[in-house]
BAFI-414021 format. One record per residue (C-alpha): x, y, z. Coordinates in steps of 0.001 Angstrom, whole numbers, plus 500000, padded with zeros to 6 digits. Example, Ala and Ser with C-alpha at 12.3 -4.5 7.8 and 13.67 -1.06 7.14 Angstrom:
512300495500507800
513670498940507140
END
This chain:
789580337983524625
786886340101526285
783093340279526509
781961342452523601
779088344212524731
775940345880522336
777043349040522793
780862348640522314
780492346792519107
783589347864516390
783851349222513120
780848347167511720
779026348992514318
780457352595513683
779018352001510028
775699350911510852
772535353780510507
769002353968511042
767211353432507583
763735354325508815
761707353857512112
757728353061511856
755997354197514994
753461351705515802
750824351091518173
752063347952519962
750222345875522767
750377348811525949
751334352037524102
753564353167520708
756434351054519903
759204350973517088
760041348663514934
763599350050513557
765143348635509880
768880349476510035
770658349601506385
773620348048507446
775813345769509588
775889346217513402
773961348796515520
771745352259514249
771756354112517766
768910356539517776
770483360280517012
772900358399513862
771668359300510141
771296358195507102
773960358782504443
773258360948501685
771977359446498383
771765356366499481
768248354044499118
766762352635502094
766657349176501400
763984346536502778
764636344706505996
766543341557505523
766926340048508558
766486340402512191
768918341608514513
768967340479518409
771262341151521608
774315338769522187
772957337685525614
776223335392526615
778454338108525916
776835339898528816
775888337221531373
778503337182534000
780934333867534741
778281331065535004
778313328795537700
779528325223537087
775630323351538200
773658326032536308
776276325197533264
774519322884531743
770698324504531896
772140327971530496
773875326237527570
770770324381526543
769162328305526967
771596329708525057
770826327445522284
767055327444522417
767245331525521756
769159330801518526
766729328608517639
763819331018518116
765269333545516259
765884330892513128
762149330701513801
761712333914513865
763746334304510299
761476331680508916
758302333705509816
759844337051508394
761370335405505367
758201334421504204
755955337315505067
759090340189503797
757240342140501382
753915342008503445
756240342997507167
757643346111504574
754407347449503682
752828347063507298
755261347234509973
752529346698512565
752797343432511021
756457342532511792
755682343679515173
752620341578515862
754106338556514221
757788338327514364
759510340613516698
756575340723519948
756659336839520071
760389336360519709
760769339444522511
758179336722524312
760083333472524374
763911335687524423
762707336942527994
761160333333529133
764734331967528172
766564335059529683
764321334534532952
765437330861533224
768964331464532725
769140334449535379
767287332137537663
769718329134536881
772755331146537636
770711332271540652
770920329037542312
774314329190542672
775855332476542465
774094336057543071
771110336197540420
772319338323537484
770270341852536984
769265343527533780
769143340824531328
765605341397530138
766626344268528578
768326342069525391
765196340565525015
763547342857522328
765248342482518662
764391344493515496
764586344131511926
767780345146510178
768215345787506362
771574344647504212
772892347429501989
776151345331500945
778386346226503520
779488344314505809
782060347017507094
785378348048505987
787153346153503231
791077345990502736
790649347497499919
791281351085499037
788178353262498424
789418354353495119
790018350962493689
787039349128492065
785374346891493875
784662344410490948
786195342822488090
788491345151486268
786464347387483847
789148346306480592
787712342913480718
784734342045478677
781688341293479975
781470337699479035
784470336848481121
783620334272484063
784566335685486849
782499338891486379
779301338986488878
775961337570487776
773139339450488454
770940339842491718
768753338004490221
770970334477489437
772472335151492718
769853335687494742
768126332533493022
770333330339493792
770773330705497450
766279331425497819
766859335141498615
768757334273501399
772228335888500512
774928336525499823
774964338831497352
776995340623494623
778430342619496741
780087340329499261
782352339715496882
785601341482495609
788116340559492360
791283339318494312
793405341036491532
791600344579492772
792771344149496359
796402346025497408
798819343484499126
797892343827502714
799006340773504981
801238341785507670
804194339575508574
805164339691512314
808054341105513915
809820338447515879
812060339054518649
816008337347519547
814091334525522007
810703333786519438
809955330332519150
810222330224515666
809353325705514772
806429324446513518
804287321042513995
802022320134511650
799312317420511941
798039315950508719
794471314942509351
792878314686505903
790100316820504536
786813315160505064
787027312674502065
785040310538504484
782212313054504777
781815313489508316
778682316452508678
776508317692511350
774711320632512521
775935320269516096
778096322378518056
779520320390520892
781562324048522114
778710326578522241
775679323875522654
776533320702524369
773948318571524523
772073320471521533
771002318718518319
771401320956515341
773288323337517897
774812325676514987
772030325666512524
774277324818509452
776351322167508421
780418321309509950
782873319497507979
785311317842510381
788293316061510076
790400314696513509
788039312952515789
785525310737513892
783394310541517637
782459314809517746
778826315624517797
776535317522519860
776656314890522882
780461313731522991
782114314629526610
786270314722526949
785983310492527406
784180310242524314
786596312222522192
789780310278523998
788392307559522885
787306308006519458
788932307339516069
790713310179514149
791256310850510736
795082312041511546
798024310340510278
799337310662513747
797035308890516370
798320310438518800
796337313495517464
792567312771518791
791693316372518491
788484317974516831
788815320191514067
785310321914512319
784333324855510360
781346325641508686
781137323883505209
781651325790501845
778746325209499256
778361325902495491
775323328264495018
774329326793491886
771234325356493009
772398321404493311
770302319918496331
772368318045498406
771341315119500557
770951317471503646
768274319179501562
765416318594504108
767605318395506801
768644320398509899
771235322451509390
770772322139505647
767849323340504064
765174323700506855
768186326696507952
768179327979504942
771677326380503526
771413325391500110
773556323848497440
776651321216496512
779049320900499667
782169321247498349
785203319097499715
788276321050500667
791193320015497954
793927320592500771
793796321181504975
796572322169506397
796639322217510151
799656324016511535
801284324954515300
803284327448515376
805064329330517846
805074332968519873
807054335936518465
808413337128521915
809216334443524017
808887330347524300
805398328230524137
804040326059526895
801217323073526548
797860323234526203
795852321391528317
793932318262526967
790066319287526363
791064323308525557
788523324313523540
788868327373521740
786768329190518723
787970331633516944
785521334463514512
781831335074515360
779686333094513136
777241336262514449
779123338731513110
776881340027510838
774548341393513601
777021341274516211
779584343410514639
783326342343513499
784866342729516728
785726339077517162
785702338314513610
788874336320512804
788800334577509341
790920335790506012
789996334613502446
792224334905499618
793449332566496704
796462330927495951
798660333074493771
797676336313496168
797720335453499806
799860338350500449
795995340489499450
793801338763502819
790209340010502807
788074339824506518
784202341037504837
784504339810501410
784594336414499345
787221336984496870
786583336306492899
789835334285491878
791390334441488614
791255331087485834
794099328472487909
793449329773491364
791587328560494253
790083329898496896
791789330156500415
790503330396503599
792500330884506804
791888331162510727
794757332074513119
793424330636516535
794396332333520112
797435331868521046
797167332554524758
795491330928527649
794807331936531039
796395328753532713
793036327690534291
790378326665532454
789749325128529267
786387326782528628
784575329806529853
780877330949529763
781093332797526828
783820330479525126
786011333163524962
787687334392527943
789971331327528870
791902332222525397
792955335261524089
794781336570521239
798214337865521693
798664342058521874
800082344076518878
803992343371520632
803223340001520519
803412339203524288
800063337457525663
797712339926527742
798778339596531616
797566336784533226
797791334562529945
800472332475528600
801906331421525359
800601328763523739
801079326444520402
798668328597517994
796555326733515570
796441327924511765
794540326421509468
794901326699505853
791671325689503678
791625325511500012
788892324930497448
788583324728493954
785930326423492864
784532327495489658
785359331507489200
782569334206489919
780894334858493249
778982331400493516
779892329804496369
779195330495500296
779775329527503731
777212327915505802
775604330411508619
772816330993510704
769853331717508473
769641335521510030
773316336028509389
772728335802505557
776042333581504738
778296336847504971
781943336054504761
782370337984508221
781066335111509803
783176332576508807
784985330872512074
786393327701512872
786561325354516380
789247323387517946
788993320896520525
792712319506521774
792783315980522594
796526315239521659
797748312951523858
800458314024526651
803281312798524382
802442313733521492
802070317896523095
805302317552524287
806999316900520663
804557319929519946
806206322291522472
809347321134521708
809334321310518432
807877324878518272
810311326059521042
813740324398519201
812833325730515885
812253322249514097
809739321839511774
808312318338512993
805017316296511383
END
């Protein structure tokens, strides 16, 4: 899966507009500080859309900077992961500080300038410096960096991009229902009270029964590898939580800035290396499966503080209410539609969606929601509202192909890729068992419940994403392969 750059971002992107641009007299001459009014980029030279209000800035908005570093040398790994982290933590910072000064930052821009964005521009291009010089060490010093230092302030009109849903079909509750029924939308004002202003909102969320059938079913050719193996490895009964990210910020405490449920291996956190996880417990039937399995954790929005309340992760980031437990997991291998699988190598890691995605744009957004009853209608930008007896679903389809090197890259990204539109792998890459996980809830109906995010990324749906780490043993992969490759399906 390639690099996706600032200025290549998709259809997130291709919405996105400049609300309004303050000209300000910064430190050494005039500066702006641009609100956008919605998800991904406003180039200068786009414009707004007619009739519709400029709404206040909501959050801030920065570069992707290891999406455009180039491969990073193995010594200077470890200094530009810990780099990489410390910039998401100054923009949580940064959130903090605008969060709590919004109105003041929209009636004096100057303001956001001077106190948010200027500082954060400060300690992005310290960080930037030190990972430029790190890679610099080893390999030739990387140019041009400094210019994803500066960030600006974006504002949320309640689009997160395109929805599978037709434009002339409503985008709430059917209008034949009456207004007491539950799953109709509260206002902005219970939302937004529950989560402390700090999304999502009303419109994140769509009535499933509103949405067209949409899910595609692929085409699979004479020689597809059509079995199945499927790990059962509970659903976090146990309660295993943390704010780490051992993938994207080894070594990192509170790493991802919100909470991880995890089921598989009981020894993941920010600090476990490959012998760590081969030798730690696992919550799968099969212990032959030692593998790490984590997504961000779904929470009620009803105002319920949870014992992470003060915590990293939890409320100090800005993610509030009851964590709800998953009522079913299902953790599935399956195979390629064009051709046999081979193994995966112990330690691949692979993550799949953008928990960024909000400010990055959708490009390598990957997670569908629906509920049970209508999985055939999959949604990418919206939570859906279920009907009375349904639950919520939530599904990632990992990469299926892998470059037949490495099991990590830089960026986390490049090592795996996601099979083209025919089915075959990209050249280069080969056919592996894919990963899809099933995740259902039970939730009451109505729009109160989101994922855990970064505080800036405003819990949008787009973000959702989920990590895998394999650590089956040799064994164990072969029945996999086997399995998928035969056509069996095998537990």
């Amino acid at each position: 899966m390639g690099r996706t750059s600032r200025k290549k971002r998709s259809t997130l992107a291709n919405r996105a507009i400049i609300a309004s641009a303050a000209l300000i007299l910064g430190g050494g001459g005039l500066a702006a500080v641009n609100v956008y009014a919605s998800a991904g980029e406003g180039p200068p030279g786009s414009s707004h859309r007619s009739g519709q209000p400029v709404r206040q800035a909501s959050t801030i908005d920065c570069p992707e900077v290891v999406d455009e570093i180039p491969e990073v040398p193995d010594p200077a790994r470890a200094e530009v992961d810990r780099e990489l982290a410390a910039m998401d933590t100054q923009i949580t910072d940064a959130y903090r500080e605008f969060a709590d000064s919004r109105d003041r930052m929209a009636r004096d821009p100057q303001l956001a300038q001077n106190a948010v964005l200027g500082p954060l521009k400060a300690r992005r291009t310290a960080s930037i410096d030190r990972i430029a010089t790190a890679i610099g060490r080893s390999a030739e010093r990387p140019q041009g960096l400094g210019s994803l230092a500066p960030c600006s302030l974006r504002a949320d009109d309640g689009t997160d991009g395109p929805t599978d849903r037709p434009t002339d079909e409503p985008t709430g509750p059917p209008t034949d229902r009456p207004t007491d029924d539950p799953t109709a939308p509260p206002t902005d004002e219970s939302t937004d009270g529950a989560s402390g202003g700090n999304g999502p909102e009303d419109s994140d969320f769509v009535d499933i029964r509103s949405v067209r059938p949409n899910a595609d079913r692929p085409v699979r050719l004479r020689g597809a590898s059509r079995g199945t193996f499927t790990t059962e490895c509970g659903r976090n009964r146990n309660g295993k939580f943390n704010p780490d990210n051992v993938i994207a910020a080894p070594g990192v405490a509170n790493g991802a800035h919100h909470m991880h449920d995890y089921v598989g291996n009981q020894a993941t956190d920010a600090f476990s290396g490959d012998e760590d996880l081969a030798a730690g417990d696992t919550t799968c039937r099969n212990q032959g499966d030692r593998s790490t399995y984590y997504w961000p954790v779904l929470r009620l929005r009803n105002g319920t503080a949870e014992n992470d309340a003060e915590a990293d992760g939890g409320g100090r980031d800005q993610n509030v209410g009851e964590i709800r437990t998953p009522s079913q997991v299902t953790l599935r291998f399956v195979g390629s539609p064009t051709g046999k699988v081979t193994a995966m190598p112990r330690f691949l890691r692979i993550i799949t969606g953008d928990a960024k995605a909000f400010t990055n744009g959708d490009a390598n957004a990957n997670a569908s929601w629906s509920c049970t009853g209508f999985e055939d209608r999959q949604l990418k930008d919206k939570y859906p509202i279920c009907p009375e007896d349904s639950q919520v679903v939530r599904s990632f389809a990992f990469q299926s192909c892998w470059d037949g090197q490495n099991t990590d890259s830089a960026n986390h990204r490049t090592h795996v890729a996601f099979a083209r539109d025919d089915g075959r792998c990209p050249r280069g890459f080969r056919a592996i068992p894919q990963l899809v996980q099933r995740i259902v809830y039970d939730v009451p109906p109505g729009p109160g419940f989101a994922v855990d995010s970064f505080p800036e990324q405003l819990h949008k749906p787009v973000t959702d994403h989920g990590d895998f780490i394999n650590v089956f043993d040799a064994g164990l992969m072969r029945k996999v392969v086997s399995c998928v490759n035969e056509g069996r399906r095998c537990r």
